[in-house]
VOGU-3710 file (C-alpha; in Angstrom, 3 decimals, decimal comma):
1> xxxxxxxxxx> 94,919/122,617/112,896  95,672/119,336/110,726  98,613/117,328/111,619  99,973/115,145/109,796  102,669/112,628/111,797  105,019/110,611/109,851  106,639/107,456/111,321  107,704/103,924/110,560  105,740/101,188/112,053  106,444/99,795/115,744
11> xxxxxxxxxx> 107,545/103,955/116,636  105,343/104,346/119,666  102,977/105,983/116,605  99,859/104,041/117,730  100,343/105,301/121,431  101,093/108,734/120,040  97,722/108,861/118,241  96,293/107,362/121,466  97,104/110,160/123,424  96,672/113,222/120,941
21> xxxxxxxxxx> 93,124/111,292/120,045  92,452/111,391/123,892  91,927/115,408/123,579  88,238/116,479/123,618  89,494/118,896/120,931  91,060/116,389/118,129  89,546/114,111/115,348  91,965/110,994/114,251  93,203/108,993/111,360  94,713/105,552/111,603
31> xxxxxxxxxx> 96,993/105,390/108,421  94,425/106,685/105,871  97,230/105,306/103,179  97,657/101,742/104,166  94,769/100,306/101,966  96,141/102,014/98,869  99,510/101,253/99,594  98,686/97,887/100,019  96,379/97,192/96,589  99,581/99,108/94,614
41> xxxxxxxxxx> 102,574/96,997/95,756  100,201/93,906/95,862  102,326/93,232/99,146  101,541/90,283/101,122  100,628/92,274/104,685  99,454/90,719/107,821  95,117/91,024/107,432  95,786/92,326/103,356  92,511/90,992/102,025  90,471/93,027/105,195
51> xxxxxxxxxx> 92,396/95,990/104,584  91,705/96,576/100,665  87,968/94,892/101,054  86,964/97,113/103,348  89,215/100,425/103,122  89,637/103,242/100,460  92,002/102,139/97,997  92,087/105,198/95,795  95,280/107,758/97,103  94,094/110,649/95,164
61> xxxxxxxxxx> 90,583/110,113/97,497  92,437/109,930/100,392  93,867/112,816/99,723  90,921/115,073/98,976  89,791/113,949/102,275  92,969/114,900/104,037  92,524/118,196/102,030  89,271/118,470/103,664  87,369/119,910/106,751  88,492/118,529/110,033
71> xxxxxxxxxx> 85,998/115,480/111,012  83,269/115,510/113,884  82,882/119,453/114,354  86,603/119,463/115,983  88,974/121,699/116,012  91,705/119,715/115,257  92,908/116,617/113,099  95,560/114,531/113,598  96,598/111,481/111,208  98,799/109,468/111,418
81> xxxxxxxxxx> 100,707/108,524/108,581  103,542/105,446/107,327  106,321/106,964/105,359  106,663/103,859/103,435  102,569/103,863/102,474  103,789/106,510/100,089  103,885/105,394/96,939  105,476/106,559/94,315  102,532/108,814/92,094  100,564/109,528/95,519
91> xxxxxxxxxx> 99,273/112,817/95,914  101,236/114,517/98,857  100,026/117,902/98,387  97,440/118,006/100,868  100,261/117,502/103,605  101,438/121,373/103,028  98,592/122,610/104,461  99,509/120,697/107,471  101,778/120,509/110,458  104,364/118,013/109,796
101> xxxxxxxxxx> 105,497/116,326/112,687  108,513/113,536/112,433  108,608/110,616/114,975  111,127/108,172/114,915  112,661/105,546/117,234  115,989/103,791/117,289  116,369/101,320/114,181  117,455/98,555/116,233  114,282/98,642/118,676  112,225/98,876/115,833
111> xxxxxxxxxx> 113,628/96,007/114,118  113,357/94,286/117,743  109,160/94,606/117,303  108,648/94,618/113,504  109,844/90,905/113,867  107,333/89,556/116,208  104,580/90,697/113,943  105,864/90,222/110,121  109,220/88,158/109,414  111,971/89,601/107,372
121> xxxxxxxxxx> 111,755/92,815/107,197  113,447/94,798/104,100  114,923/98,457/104,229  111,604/99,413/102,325  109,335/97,736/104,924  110,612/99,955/108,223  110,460/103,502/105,877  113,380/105,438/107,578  114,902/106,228/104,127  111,073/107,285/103,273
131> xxxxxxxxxx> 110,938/109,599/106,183  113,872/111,218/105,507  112,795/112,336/101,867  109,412/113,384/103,567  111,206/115,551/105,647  113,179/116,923/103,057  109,807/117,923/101,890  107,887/118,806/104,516  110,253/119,517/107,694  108,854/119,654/110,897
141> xxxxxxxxxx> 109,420/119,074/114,680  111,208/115,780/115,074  110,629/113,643/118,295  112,440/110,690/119,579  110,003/107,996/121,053  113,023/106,926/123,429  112,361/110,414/124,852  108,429/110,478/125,207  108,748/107,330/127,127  111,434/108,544/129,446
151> xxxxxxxxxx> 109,384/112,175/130,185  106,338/112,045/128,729  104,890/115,400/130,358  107,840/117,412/129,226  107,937/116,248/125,718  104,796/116,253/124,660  104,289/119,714/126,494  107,516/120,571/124,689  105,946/119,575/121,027  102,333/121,333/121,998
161> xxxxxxxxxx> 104,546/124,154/121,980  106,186/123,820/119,274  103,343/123,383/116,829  101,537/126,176/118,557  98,546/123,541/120,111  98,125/124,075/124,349  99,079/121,244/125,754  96,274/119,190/127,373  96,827/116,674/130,191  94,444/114,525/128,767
171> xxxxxxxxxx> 97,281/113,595/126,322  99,041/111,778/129,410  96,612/109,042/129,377  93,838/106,903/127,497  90,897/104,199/128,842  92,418/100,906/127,822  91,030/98,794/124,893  90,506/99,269/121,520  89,468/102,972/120,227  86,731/104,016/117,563
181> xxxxxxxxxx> 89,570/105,191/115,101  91,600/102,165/115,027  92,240/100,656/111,671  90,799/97,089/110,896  94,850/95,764/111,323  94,246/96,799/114,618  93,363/93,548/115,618  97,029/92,351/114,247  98,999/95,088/115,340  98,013/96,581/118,506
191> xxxxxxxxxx> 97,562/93,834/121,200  99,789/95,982/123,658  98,645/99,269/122,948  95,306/97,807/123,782  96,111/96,635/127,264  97,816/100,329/127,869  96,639/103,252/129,421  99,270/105,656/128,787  102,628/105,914/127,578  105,349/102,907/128,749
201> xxxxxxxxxx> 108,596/103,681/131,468  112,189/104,478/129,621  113,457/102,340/127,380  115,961/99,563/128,408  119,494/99,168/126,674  119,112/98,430/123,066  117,951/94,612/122,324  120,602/92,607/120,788  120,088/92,082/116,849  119,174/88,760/115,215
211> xxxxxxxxxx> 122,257/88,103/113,550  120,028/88,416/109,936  118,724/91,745/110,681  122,118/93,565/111,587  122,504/94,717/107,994  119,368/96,252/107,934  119,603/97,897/111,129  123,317/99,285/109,704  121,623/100,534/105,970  118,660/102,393/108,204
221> xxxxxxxxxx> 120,853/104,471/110,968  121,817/106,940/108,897  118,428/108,177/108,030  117,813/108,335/111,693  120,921/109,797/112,843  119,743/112,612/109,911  116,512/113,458/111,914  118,053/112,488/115,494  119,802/115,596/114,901  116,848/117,979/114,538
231> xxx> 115,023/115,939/117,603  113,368/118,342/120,303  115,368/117,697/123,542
//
């Protein structure tokens, strides 16, 4: 099995890959798009010159290898994947021979923790009008993050199902530290995922929004409420 899980950044994704990459039976990719997306848009990322030095910039190679045979003799593959890495002109066949799984979070709590890593975020920089073409394209099982936090056990159980994958209680948890699939942005990105060994309690209420990010959070809940709809409960 080869799934593919599409999210916007600060979406519980890294934890998510944590603790389907915890399963004896499951290879996984951290963001095999990011260094192409990155040398197209010439964007100015957090780490940029690491990522494209030392990372395939080349989509349609990317590709072939998400095409290919599942990694390290496993049974499964999971990768995780950016909606917003997807260029225009990148290959996106290979993801129909996958299982397309959505996750998403609340805009304004991803707003909340975009901004303590990168500064002024755009519409284009948070992908939730990216993931809702994607899963025009390639619909799936959505999940809410909000709702792994609150019962892990149950949703993740829930989404094994779903996708047809016995659930594994290895998924619950993960030895702390950083993990032989991280990306090289890792060492930007993931300082709290690192000192983790499972998934975080509930969510609190929703943080208050800068007063400069309230538009954005306003232009991006639509494209959430459009996949909150289709979440598992």
């Amino acid at each position: 099995m080869k799934i593919a899980m599409w999210s916007g950044p600060r979406n519980l994704s890294t934890a998510l890959m944590y603790s389907f990459g915890n399963r004896a039976d499951m290879a996984a990719w951290d963001e095999p798009f990011y260094p192409a997306y990155l040398s197209e848009t010439g964007i100015d990322h957090p780490m940029r010159d690491a990522i494209v030095a030392t990372g395939e910039t080349d989509p349609h190679k990317v590709a072939a290898r998400c095409a290919g045979p599942v990694p390290g003799s496993k049974s499964h593959w999971y990768m995780k994947h950016m909606s917003f890495h997807m260029c225009e002109g990148f290959p996106l066949e290979w993801a129909s021979d996958c299982i397309n799984i959505h996750l998403i979070r609340h805009p304004a709590r991803v707003v909340a923790s975009y901004v303590q890593k990168r500064e002024n975020p755009t519409l284009q920089d948070i992908g939730f009008a990216q993931q809702a073409v994607l899963y025009d394209r390639f619909p799936g099982p959505v999940i809410d993050s909000a709702d792994i936090r609150e019962n892990p056990e149950r949703m993740l159980t829930a989404l094994c199902a779903t996708i047809g994958l016995p659930f594994d209680r290895a998924m619950l948890s993960w030895p702390q530290g950083p993990k032989s699939f991280d990306g090289i942005w890792a060492a930007h990105w993931y300082n709290a995922v690192h000192r983790s060994t499972g998934f975080a309690g509930p969510e609190t209420a929703l943080p208050t929004a800068p007063k400069d990010t309230a538009d954005l959070i306003d232009r991006a809940m639509p494209y959430y409420e459009k996949l909150k709809a289709n979440a598992l409960t």
